[in-house]
C-alpha positions as CSV (number, residue, x, y, z in Angstrom):
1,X,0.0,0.0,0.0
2,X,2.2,2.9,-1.6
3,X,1.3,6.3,0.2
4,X,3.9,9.4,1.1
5,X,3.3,9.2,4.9
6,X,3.4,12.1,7.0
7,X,6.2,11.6,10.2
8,X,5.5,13.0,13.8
9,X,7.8,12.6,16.9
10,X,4.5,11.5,18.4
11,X,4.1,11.5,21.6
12,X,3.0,7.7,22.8
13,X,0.2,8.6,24.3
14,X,-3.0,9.6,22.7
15,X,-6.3,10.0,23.8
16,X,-9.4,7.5,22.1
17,X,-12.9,9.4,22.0
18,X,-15.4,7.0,22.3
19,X,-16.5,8.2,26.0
20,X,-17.1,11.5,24.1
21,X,-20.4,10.7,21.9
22,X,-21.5,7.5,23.0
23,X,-22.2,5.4,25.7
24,X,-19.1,3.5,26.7
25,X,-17.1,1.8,29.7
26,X,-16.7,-0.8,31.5
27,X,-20.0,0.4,33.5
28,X,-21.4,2.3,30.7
29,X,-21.9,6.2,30.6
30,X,-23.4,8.6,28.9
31,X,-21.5,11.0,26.9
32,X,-20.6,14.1,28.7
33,X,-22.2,17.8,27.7
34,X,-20.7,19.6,25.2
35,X,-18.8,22.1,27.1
36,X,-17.3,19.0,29.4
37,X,-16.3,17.6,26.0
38,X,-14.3,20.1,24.7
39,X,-13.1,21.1,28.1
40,X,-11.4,17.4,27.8
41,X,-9.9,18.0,24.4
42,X,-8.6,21.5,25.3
43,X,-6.7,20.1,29.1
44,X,-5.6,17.3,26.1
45,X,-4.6,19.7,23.5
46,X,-2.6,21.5,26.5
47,X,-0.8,18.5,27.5
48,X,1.0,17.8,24.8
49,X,-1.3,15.2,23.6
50,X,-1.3,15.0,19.7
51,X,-3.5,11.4,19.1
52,X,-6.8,11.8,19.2
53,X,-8.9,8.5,17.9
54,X,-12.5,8.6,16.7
55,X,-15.1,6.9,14.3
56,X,-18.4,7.3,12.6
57,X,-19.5,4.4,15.6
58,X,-19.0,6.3,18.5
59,X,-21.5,8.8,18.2
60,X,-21.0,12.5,17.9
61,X,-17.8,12.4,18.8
62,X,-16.2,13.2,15.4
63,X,-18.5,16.2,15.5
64,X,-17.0,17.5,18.5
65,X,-13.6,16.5,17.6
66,X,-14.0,18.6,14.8
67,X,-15.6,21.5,16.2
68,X,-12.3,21.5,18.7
69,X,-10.4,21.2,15.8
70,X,-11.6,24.4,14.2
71,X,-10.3,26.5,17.0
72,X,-6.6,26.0,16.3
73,X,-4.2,27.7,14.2
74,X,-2.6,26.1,11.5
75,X,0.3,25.5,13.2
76,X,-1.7,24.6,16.0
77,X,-3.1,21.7,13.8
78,X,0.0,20.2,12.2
79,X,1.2,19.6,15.8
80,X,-2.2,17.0,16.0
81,X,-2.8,13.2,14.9
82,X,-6.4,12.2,14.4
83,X,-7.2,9.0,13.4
84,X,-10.9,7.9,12.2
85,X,-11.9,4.6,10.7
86,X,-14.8,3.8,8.5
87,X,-16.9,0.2,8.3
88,X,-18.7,0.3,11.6
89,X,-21.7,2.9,11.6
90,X,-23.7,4.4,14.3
91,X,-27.4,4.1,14.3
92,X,-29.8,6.3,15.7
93,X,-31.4,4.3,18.6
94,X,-27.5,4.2,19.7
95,X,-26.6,1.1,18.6
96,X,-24.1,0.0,15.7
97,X,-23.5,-1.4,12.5
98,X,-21.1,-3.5,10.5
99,X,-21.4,-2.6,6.8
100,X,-17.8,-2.6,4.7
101,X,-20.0,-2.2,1.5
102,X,-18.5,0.4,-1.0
103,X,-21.0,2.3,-0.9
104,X,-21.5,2.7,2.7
105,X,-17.4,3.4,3.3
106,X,-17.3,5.9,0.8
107,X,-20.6,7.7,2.3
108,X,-19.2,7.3,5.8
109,X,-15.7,8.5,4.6
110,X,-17.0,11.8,3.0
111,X,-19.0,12.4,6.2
112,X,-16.3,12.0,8.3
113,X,-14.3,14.7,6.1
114,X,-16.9,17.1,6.2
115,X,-16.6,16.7,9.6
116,X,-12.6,16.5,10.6
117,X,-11.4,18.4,7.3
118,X,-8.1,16.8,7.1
119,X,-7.7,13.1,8.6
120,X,-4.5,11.9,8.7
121,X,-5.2,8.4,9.5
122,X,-8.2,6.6,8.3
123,X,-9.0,2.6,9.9
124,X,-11.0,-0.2,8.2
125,X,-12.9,-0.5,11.4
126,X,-14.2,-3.9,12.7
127,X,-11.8,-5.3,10.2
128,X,-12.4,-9.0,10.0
129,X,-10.8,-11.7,7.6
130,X,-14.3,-11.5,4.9
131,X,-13.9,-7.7,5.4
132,X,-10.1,-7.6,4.3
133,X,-10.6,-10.0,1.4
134,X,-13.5,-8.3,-0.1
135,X,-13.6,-5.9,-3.1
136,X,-15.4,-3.6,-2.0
137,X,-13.0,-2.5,0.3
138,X,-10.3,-3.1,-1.8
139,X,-12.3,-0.5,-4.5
140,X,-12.3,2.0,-1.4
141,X,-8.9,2.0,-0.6
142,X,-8.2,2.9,-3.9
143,X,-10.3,5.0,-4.0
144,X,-9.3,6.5,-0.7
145,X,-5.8,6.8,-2.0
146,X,-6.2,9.1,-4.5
147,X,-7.6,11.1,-1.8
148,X,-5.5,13.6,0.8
149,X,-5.4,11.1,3.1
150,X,-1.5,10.0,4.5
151,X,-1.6,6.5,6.4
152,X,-4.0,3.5,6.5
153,X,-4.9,1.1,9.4
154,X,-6.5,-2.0,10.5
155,X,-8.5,-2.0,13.6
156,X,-8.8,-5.9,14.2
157,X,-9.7,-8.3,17.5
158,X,-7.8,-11.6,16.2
159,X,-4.9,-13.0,15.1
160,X,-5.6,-13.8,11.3
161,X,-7.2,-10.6,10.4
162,X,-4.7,-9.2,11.9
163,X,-2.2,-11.3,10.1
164,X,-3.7,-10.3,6.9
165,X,-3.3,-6.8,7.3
166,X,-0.3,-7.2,7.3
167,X,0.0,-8.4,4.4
168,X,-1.9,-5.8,2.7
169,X,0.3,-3.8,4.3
170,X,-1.3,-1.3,6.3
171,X,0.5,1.3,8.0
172,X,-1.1,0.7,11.4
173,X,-2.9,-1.5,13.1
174,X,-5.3,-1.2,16.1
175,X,-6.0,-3.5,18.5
176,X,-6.8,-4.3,22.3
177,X,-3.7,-4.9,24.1
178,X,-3.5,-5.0,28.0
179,X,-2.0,-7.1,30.8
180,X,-5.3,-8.8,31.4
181,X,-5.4,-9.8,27.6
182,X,-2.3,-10.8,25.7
183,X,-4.1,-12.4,22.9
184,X,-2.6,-10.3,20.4
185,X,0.8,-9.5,22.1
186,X,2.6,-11.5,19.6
187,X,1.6,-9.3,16.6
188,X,3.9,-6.5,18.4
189,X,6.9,-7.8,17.5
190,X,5.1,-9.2,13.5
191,X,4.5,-5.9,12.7
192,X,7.7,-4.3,13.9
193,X,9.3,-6.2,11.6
194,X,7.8,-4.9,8.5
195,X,7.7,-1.5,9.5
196,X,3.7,-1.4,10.9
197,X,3.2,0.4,13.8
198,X,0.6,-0.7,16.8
199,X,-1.9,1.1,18.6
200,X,-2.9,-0.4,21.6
201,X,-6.3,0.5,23.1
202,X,-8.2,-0.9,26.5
203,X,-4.8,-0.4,28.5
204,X,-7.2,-0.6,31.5
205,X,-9.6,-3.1,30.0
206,X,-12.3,-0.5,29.5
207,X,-11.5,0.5,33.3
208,X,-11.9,-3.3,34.7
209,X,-8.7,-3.2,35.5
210,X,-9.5,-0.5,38.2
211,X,-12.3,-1.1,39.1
212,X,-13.2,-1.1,42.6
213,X,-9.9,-0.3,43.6
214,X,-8.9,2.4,46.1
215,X,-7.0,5.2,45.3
216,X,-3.4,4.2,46.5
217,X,-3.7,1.0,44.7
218,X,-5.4,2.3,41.8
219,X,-2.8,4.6,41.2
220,X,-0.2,1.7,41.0
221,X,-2.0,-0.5,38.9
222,X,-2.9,2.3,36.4
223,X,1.5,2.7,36.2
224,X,1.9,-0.9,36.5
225,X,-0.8,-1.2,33.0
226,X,0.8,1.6,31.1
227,X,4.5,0.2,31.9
228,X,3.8,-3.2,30.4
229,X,2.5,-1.5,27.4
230,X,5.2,0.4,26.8
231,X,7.5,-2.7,27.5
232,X,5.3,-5.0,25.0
233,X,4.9,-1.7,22.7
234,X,8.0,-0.3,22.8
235,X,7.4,1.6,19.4
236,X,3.8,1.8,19.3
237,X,0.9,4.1,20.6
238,X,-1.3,3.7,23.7
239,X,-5.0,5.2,23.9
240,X,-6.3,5.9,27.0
241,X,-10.3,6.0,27.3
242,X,-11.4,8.4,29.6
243,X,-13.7,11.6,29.5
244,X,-12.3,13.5,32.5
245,X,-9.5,16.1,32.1
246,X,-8.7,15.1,36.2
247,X,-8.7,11.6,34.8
248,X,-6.6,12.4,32.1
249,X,-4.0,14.3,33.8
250,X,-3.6,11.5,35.9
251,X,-3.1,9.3,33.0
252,X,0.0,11.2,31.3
253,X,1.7,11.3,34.9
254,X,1.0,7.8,35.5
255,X,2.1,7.2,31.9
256,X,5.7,9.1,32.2
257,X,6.0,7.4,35.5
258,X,5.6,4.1,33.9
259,X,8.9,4.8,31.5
């Protein structure tokens, strides 16, 4: 998969916005209000963080990421990463979809522009082994590359779609990665050998991994999750969940402490 890719000296950690337009969690909740939303994305912007990961299938939540996105300069903007995918869709009793039909990636991809203006990594989203072999998402991605659009991804859950990515060679893949579930671990060091880079989301397993905890020990498990990460990721990205600036701050401290 030829493309001119676009380099950052990205900072590892980036922030996944699902919290911010649907229901999500390991005990579900709501999205927050608007002006808690981009409170988040500002303390993020402020932090230094530069990922920010979204999707047509978590809600509004390209919306706001987009209307943040607005607000900064252009230098401002060529400081930030965002990543969206397209295949999984978002209905409008708040449920999902899987649809990797041409037609509905190509509709969901000029939606998602409209939204985020420039993306500068799009995702096959939900992207199983049928998925990866089809053509209509083979049509898309070419499609898609004659398009302003840098890097390409996977977002998979298993080893042989993962696998075949790979082979298609995507840029990226995404995938859930956290000491509580080392399926996947053994695609870290696949993909580092051909140049693919991995993003790891549910360090916390969607805040399981917490849960219940008090705050002393919390606090040590949170460093204790990020620091295998980084040691089974080494040159990869992490994604942290949350919808709390407090939470967040936390997060890049417990994160740097984790090096």
């Amino acid at each position: 998969m030829e493309t001119e890719t676009r380099t950052l000296d990205l900072f590892p950690l980036g922030l996944g916005l699902v919290g911010l337009g649907r229901s999500w969690g390991h005990v579900p909740k709501p999205p927050p209000p608007e002006a808690e939303a981009r409170r988040l994305l500002e303390a993020a912007f402020e932090q230094s963080i530069q990922i920010y990961d979204t999707a047509p299938a978590y809600g509004v939540s390209e919306a706001r990421l987009g209307a943040f996105l607005k607000t900064l300069t252009k230098d401002q903007r060529e400081q930030v990463f965002v990543a969206t995918k397209f295949g999984e869709h978002f209905n409008d009793d708040g449920t999902t979809r899987v649809d990797h039909s041409y037609e509905a990636l190509m509709r969901s991809l000029d939606r998602s522009v409209e939204l985020l203006g420039d993306i500068d990594l799009l995702q096959v989203h939900k992207a199983s082994v049928e998925a990866l072999r089809g053509s209509d998402l083979r049509w898309a991605l070419e499609a898609v590359q004659a398009m302003d659009i840098p890097q390409f991804g996977a977002s998979v859950s298993d080893l042989e779609a993962a696998r075949l990515a790979l082979e298609m060679g995507f840029h990226w893949l995404q995938m859930p990665l956290n000491a509580q579930n080392r399926a996947l671990e053994p695609l870290v060091e696949e993909a580092m050998g051909q140049g693919t880079r991995i993003i790891a989301n549910r360090p916390l397993a969607m805040g399981a991994a917490v849960a219940d905890l008090p705050a002393d020990a919390r606090e040590q498990r949170v460093i204790d999750a990020f620091r295998y990460l980084r040691q089974a990721n080494p040159e990869g990205i992490v994604l942290t969940g949350t919808t709390s600036p407090e939470h967040l701050s936390q997060n890049i401290a417990a994160f740097r402490a984790a090096a």
